[in-house]
NUTOR-85472 format. One record per residue (C-alpha): residue number from 1; residue in one letter; x, y, z. Coordinates in steps of 0.5 Angstrom, whole numbers, plus 2048, in hexadecimal, padded with zeros to 3 digits. Example, Ala and Ser with C-alpha at 12.3 -4.5 7.8 and 13.67 -1.06 7.14 Angstrom:
// residues 2
<node><num>1</num><residu>A</residu><east>819</east><north>7F7</north><up>810</up></node>
<node><num>2</num><residu>S</residu><east>81B</east><north>7FE</north><up>80E</up></node>
***
This chain:
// residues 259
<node><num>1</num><residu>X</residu><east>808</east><north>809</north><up>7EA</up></node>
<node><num>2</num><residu>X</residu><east>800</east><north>808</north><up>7EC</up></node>
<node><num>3</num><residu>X</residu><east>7FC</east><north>804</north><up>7E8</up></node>
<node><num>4</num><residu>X</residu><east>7F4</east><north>804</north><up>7E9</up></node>
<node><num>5</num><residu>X</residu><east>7F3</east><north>7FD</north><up>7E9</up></node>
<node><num>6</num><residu>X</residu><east>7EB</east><north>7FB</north><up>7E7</up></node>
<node><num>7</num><residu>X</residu><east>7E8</east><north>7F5</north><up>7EA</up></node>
<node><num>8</num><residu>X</residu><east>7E1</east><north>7F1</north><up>7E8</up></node>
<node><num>9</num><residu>X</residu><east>7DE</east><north>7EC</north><up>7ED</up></node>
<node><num>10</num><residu>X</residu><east>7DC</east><north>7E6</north><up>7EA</up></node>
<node><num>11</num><residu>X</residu><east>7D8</east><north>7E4</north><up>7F0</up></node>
<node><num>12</num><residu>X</residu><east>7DC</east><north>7DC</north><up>7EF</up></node>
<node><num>13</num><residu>X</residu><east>7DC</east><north>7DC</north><up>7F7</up></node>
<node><num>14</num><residu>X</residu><east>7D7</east><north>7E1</north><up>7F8</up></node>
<node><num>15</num><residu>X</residu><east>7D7</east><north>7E8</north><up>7FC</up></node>
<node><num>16</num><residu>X</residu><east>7DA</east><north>7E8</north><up>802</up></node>
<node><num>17</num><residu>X</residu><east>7E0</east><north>7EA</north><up>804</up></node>
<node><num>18</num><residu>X</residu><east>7E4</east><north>7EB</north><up>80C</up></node>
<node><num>19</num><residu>X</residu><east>7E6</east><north>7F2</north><up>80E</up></node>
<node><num>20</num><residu>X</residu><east>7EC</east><north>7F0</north><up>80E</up></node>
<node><num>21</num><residu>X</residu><east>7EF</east><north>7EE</north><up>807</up></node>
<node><num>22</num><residu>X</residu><east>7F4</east><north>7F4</north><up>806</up></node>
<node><num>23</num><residu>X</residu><east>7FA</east><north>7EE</north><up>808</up></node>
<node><num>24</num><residu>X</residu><east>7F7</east><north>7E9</north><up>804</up></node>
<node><num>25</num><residu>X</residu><east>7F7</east><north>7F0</north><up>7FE</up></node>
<node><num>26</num><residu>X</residu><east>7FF</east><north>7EF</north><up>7FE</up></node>
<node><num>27</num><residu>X</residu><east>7FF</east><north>7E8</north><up>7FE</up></node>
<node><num>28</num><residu>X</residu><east>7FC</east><north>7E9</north><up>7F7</up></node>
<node><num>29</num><residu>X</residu><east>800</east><north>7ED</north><up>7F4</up></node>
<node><num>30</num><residu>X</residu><east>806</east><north>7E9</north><up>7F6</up></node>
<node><num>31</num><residu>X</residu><east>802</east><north>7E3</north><up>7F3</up></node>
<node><num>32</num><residu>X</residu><east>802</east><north>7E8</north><up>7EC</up></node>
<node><num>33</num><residu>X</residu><east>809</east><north>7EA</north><up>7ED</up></node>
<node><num>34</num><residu>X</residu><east>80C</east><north>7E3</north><up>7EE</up></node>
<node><num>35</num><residu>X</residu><east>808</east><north>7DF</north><up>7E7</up></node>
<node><num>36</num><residu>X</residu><east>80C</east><north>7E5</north><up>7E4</up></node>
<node><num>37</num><residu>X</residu><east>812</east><north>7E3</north><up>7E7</up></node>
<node><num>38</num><residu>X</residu><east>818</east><north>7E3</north><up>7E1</up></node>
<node><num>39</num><residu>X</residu><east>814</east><north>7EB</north><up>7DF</up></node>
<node><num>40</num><residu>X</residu><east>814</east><north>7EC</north><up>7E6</up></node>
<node><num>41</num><residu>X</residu><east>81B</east><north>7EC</north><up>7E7</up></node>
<node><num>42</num><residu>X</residu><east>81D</east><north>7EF</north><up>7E1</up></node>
<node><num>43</num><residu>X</residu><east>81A</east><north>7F5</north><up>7E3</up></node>
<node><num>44</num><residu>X</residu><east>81C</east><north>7F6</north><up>7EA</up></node>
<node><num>45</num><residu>X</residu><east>824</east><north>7F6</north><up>7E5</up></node>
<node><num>46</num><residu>X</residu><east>822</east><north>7FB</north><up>7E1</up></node>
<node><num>47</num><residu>X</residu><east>81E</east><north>7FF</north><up>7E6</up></node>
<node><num>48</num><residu>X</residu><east>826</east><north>7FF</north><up>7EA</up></node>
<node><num>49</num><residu>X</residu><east>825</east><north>7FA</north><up>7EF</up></node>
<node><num>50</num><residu>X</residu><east>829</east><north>7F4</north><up>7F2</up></node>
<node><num>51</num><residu>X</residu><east>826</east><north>7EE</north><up>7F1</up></node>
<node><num>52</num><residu>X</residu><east>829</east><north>7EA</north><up>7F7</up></node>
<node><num>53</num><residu>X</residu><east>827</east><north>7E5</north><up>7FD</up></node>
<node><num>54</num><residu>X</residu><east>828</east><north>7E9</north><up>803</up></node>
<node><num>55</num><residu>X</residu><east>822</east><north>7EF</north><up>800</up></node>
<node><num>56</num><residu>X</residu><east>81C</east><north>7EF</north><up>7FF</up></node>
<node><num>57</num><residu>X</residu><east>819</east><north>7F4</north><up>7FB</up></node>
<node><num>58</num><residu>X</residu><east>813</east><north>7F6</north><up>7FC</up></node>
<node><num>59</num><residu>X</residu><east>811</east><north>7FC</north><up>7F8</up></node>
<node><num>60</num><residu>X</residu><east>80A</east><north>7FD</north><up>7F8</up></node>
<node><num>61</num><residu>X</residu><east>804</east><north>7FF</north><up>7FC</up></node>
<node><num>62</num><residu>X</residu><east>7FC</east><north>7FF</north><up>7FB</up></node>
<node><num>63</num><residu>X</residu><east>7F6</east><north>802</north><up>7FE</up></node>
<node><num>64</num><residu>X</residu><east>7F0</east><north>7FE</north><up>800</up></node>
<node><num>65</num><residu>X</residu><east>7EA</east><north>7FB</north><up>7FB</up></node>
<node><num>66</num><residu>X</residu><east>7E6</east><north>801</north><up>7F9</up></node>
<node><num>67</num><residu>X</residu><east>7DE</east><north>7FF</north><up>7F9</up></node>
<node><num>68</num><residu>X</residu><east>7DA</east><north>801</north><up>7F3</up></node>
<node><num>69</num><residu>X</residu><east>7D5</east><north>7FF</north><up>7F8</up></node>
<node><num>70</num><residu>X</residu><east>7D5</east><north>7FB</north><up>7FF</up></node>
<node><num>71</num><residu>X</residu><east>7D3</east><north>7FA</north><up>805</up></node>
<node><num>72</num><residu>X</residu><east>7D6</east><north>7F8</north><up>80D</up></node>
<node><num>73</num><residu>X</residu><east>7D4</east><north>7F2</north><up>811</up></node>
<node><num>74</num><residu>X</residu><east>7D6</east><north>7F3</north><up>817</up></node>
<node><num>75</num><residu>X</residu><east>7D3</east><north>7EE</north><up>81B</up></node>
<node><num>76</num><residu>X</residu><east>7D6</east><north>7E9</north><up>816</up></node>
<node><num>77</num><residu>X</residu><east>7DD</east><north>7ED</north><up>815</up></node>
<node><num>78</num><residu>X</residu><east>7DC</east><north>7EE</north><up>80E</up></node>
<node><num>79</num><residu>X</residu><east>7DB</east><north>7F2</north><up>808</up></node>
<node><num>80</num><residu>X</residu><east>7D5</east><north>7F1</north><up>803</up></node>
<node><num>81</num><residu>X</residu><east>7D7</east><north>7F2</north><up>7FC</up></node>
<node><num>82</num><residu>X</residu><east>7D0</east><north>7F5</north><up>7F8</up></node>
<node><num>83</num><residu>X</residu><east>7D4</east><north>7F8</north><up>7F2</up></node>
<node><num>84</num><residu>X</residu><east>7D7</east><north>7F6</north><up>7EC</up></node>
<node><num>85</num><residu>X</residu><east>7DD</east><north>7FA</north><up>7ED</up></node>
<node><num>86</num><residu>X</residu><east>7E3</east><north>7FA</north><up>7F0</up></node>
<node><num>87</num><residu>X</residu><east>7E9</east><north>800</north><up>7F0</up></node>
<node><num>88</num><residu>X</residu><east>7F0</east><north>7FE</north><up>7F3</up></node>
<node><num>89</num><residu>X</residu><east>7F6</east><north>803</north><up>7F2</up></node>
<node><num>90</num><residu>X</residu><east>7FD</east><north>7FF</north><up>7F2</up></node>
<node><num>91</num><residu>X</residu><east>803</east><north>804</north><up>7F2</up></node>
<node><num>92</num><residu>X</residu><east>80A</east><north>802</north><up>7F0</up></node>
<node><num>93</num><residu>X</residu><east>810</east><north>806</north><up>7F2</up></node>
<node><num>94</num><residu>X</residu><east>815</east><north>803</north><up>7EC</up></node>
<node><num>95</num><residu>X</residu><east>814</east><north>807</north><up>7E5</up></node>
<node><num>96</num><residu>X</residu><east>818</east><north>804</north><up>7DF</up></node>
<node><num>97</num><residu>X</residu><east>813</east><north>7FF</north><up>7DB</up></node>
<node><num>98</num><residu>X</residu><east>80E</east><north>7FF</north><up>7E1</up></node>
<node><num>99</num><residu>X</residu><east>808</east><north>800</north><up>7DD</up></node>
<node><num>100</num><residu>X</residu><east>809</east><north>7FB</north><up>7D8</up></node>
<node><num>101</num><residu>X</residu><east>80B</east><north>7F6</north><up>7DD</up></node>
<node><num>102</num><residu>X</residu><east>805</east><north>7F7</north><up>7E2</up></node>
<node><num>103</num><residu>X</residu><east>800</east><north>7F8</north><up>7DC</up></node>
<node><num>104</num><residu>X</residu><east>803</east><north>7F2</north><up>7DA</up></node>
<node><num>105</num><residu>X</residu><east>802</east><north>7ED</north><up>7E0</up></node>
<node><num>106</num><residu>X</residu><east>7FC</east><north>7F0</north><up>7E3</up></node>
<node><num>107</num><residu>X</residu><east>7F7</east><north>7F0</north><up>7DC</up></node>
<node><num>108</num><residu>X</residu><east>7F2</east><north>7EB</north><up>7DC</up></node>
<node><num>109</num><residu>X</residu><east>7F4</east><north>7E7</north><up>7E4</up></node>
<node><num>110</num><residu>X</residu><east>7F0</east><north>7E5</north><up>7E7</up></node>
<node><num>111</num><residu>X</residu><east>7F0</east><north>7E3</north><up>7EF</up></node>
<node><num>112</num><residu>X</residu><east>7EC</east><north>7E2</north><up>7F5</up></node>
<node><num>113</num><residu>X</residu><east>7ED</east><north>7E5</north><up>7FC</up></node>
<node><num>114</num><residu>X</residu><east>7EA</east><north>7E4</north><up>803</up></node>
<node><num>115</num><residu>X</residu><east>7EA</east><north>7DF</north><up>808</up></node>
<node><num>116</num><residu>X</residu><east>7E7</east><north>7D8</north><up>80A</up></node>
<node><num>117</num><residu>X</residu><east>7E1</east><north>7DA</north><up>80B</up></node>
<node><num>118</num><residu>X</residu><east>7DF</east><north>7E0</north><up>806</up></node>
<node><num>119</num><residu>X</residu><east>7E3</east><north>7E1</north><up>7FF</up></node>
<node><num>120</num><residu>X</residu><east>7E2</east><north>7E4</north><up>7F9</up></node>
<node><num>121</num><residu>X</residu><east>7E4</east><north>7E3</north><up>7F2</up></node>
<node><num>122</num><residu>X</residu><east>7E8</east><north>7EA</north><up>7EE</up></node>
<node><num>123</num><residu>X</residu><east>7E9</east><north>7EB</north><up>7E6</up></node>
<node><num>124</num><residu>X</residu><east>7EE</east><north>7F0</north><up>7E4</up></node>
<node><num>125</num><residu>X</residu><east>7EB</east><north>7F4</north><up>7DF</up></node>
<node><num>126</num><residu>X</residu><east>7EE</east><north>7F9</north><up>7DE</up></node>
<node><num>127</num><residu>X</residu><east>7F6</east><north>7FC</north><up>7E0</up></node>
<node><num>128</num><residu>X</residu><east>7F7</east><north>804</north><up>7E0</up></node>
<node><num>129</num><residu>X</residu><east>7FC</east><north>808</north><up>7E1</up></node>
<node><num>130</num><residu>X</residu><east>7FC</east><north>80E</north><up>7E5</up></node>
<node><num>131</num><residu>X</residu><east>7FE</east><north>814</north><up>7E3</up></node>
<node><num>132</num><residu>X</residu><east>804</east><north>818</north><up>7E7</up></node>
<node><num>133</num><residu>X</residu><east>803</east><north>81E</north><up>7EB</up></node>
<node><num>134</num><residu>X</residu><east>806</east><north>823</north><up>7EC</up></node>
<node><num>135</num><residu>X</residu><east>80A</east><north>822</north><up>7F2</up></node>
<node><num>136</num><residu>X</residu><east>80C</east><north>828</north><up>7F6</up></node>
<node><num>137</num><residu>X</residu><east>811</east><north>828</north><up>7FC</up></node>
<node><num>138</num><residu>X</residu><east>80A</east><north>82A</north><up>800</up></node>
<node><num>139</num><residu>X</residu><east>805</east><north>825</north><up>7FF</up></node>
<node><num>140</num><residu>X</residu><east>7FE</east><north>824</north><up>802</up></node>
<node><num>141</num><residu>X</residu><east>7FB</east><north>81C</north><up>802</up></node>
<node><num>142</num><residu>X</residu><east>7F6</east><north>818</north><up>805</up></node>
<node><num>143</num><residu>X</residu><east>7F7</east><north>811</north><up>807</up></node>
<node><num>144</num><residu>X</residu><east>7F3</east><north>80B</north><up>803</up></node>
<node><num>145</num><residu>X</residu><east>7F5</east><north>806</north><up>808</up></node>
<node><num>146</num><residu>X</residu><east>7F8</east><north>807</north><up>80F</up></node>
<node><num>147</num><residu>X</residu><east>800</east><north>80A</north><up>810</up></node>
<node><num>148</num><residu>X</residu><east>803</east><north>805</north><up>816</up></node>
<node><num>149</num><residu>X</residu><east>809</east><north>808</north><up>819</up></node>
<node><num>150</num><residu>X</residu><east>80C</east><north>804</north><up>81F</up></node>
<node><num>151</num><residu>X</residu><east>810</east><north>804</north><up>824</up></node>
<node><num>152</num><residu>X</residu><east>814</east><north>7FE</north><up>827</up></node>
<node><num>153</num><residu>X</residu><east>815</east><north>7FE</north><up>82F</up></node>
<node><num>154</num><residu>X</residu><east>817</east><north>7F9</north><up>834</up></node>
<node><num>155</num><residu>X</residu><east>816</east><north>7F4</north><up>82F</up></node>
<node><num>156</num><residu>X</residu><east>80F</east><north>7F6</north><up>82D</up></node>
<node><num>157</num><residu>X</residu><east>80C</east><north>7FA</north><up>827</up></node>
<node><num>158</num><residu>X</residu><east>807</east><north>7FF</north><up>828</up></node>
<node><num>159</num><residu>X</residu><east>804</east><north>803</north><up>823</up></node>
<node><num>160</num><residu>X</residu><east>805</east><north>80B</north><up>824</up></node>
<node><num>161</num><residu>X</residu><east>7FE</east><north>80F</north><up>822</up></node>
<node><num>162</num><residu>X</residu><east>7FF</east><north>816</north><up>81E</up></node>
<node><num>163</num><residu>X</residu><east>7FF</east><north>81A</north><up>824</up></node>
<node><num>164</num><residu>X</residu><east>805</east><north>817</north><up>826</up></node>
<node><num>165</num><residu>X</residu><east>80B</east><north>81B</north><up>825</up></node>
<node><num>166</num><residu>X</residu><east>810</east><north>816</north><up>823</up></node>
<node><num>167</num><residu>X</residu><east>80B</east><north>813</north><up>81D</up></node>
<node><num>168</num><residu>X</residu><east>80E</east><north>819</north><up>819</up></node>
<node><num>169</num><residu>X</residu><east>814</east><north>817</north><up>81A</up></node>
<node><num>170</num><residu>X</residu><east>812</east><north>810</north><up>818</up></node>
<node><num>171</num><residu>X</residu><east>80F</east><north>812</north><up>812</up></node>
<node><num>172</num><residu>X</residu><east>816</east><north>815</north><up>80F</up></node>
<node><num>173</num><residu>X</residu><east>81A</east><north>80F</north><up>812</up></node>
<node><num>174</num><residu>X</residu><east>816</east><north>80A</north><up>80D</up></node>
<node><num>175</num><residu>X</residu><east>817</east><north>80F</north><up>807</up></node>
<node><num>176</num><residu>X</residu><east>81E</east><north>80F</north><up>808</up></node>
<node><num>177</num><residu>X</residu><east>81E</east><north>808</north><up>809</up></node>
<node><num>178</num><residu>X</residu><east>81A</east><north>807</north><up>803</up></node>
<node><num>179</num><residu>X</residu><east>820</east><north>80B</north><up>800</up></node>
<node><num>180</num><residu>X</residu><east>826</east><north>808</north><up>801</up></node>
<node><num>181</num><residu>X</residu><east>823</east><north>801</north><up>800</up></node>
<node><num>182</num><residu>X</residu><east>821</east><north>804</north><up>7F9</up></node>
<node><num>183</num><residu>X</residu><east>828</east><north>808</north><up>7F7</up></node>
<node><num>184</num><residu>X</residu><east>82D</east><north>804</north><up>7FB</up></node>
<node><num>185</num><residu>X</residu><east>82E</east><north>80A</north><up>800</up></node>
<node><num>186</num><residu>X</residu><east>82C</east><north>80E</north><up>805</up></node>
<node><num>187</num><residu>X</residu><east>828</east><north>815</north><up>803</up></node>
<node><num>188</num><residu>X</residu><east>82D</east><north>81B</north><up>806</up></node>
<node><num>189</num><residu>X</residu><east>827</east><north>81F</north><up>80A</up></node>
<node><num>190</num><residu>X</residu><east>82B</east><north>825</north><up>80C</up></node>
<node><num>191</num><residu>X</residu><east>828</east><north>82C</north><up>80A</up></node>
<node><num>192</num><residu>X</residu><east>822</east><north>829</north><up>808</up></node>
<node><num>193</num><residu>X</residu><east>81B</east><north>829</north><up>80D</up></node>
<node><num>194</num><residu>X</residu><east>816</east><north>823</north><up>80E</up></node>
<node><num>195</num><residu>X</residu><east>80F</east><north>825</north><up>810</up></node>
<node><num>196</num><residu>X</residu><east>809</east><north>821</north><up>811</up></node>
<node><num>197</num><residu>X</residu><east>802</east><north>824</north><up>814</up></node>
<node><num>198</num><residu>X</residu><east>7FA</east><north>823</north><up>815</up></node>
<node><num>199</num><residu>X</residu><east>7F6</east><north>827</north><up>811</up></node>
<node><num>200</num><residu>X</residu><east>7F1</east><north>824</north><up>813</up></node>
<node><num>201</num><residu>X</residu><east>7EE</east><north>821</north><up>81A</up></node>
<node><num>202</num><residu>X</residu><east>7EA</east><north>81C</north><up>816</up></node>
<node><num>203</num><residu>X</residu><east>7F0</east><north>816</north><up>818</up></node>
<node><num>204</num><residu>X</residu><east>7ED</east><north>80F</north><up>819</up></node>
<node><num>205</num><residu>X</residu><east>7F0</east><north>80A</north><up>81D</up></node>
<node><num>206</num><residu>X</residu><east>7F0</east><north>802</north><up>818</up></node>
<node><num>207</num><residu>X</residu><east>7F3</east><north>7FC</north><up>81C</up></node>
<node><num>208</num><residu>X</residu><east>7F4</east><north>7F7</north><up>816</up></node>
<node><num>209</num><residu>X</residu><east>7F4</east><north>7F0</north><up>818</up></node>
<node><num>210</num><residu>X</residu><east>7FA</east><north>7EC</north><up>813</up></node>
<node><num>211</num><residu>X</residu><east>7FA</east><north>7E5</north><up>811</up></node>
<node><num>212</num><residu>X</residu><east>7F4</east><north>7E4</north><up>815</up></node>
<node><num>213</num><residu>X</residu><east>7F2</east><north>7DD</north><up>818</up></node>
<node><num>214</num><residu>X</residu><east>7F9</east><north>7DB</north><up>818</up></node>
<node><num>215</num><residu>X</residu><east>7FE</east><north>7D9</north><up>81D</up></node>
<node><num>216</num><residu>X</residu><east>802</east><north>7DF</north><up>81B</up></node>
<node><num>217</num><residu>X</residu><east>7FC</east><north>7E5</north><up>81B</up></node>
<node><num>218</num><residu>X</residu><east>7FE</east><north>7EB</north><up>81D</up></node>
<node><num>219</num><residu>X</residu><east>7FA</east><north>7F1</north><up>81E</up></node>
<node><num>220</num><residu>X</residu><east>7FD</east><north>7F8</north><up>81A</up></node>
<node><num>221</num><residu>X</residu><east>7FA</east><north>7FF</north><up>81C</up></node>
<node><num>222</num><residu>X</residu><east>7FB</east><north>806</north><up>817</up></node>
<node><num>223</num><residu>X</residu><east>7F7</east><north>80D</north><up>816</up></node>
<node><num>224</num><residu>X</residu><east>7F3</east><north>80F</north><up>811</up></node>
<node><num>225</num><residu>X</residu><east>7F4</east><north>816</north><up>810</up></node>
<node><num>226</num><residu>X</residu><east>7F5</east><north>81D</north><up>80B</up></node>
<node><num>227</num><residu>X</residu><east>7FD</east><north>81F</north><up>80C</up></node>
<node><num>228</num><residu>X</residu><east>801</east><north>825</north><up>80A</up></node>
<node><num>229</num><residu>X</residu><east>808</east><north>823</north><up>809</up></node>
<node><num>230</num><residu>X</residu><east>80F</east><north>826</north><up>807</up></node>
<node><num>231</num><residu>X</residu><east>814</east><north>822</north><up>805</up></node>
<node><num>232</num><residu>X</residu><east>81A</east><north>822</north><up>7FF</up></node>
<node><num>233</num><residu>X</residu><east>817</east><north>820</north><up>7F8</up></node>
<node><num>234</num><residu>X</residu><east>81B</east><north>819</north><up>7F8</up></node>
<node><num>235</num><residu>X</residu><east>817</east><north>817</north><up>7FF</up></node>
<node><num>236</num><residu>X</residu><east>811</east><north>81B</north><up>7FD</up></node>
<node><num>237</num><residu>X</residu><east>811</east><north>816</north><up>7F7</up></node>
<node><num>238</num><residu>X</residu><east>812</east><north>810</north><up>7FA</up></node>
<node><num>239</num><residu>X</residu><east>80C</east><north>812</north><up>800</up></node>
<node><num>240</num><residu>X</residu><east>808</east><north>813</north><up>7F9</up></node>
<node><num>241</num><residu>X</residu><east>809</east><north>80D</north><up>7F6</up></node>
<node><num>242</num><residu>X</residu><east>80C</east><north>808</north><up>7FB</up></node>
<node><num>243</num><residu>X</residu><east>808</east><north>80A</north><up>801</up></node>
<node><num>244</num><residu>X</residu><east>808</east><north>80D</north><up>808</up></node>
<node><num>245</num><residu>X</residu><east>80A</east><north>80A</north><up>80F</up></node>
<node><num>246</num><residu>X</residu><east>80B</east><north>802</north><up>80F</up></node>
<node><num>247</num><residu>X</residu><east>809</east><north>7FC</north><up>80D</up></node>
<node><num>248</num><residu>X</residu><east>807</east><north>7FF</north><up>806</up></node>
<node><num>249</num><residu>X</residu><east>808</east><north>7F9</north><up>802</up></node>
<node><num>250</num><residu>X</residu><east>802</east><north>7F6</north><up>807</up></node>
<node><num>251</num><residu>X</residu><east>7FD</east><north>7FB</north><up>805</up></node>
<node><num>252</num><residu>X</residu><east>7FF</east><north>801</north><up>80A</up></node>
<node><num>253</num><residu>X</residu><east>800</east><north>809</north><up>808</up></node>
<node><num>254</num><residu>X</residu><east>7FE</east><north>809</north><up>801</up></node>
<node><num>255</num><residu>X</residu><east>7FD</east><north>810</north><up>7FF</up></node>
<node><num>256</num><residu>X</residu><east>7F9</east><north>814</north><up>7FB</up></node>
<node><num>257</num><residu>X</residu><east>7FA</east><north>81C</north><up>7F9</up></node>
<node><num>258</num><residu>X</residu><east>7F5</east><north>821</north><up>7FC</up></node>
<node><num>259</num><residu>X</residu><east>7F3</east><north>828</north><up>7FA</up></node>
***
């Protein structure tokens, strides 16, 4: 289930926010999740999860800040924020009692963002669901945020681009992953296709700094790009509303449907 969330600056540390915020994006909603840590828990149950030691749930995924307006600043690697609006859309893969529950704990928060030297101040006014496409077996997306796939080799991770090969298939190891995480056993692909196609050449390469300034900083690099993709409607589903590639839960592969 996605949910428009709708952001107002109050200004209380001022306008300037780094490029990269989109780690310390997920670092909010995990504060937001966690105030509500019995409710949180009690969902997951209903929702079918295991609530053990050895998981970690990680059910979520969410695009970058939507300026009403604003302006880059290069040379000081931040974003000046002139309007007075914000949109973030959050999307959640589990359906029993989510919008009472995400409604609930996100209604009337507040929370700041940003690093050392340039942080700005949120107020949630406004929590929307988003209603469900209809989803087909064939669907046409445009990433929101960047869809990261990687590959790990001698002991070192490189990040495939959409021309490789393999990024296809990586797409559909994550969904299926996804899968079994969620339903506790593996998707049976045997007679059913997997496609994932460029509809466009318009792609745009992002690296994306996580836990900047600190010992364990680390640099992800993902695609924006429009895509057609053919998959059973259970992985469609999960591409739609849990995300597309890796590291979804840290602001990669969020997606929306395309005409």
């Amino acid at each position: 289930m996605k949910f428009k969330i709708t952001l107002k600056m109050n200004r209380e540390h001022g306008d300037l926010l780094p490029f990269n915020y989109q780690y310390e994006q997920s670092a909010v909603i995990y504060r937001i999740l966690a105030q509500a840590d019995t409710q949180y828990s009690s969902w997951l149950h209903e929702n079918g999860y295991q609530l053990n030691g050895s998981k970690r749930f990680k059910l979520f995924c969410y695009s970058p800040f939507i300026f009403e307006k604003v302006k880059p600043l290069p040379e000081a690697g931040c974003l000046n924020i002139i309007g007075e609006k914000v949109v973030w859309y959050i999307s959640f893969i589990p359906e029993k009692s989510t919008f009472e529950f995400i409604q609930g704990i996100f209604a009337h928060q507040s929370f700041t963002i940003g690093n050392k030297e340039y942080r700005v101040a949120f107020d949630v006014i406004g929590v929307e669901a988003m209603p469900m496409p209809h989803l087909s077996e064939v669907m046409t997306f445009q990433a929101l945020s960047p869809i990261c796939v990687k590959q790990h080799e001698d002991n070192k991770i490189q990040y495939l681009s959409t021309d490789n090969p393999k990024f296809a298939q990586g797409i559909l190891k994550g969904l299926l992953a996804r899968f079994e995480s969620i339903h506790g056993q593996p998707f049976d692909m045997n007679d059913k296709e997997f496609s994932f196609e460029l509809t466009d050449n318009k792609v745009k390469s992002k690296l994306i700094t996580i836990k900047a300034n600190t010992p364990y900083e680390s640099r992800v690099r993902g695609y924006l790009c429009s895509f057609r993709m053919k998959a059973p409607l259970e992985l469609m589903k999960i591409a739609y509303e849990g995300g597309v590639g890796e590291q979804c839960s840290q602001g990669f592969g969020f997606i929306k449907t395309k005409d």
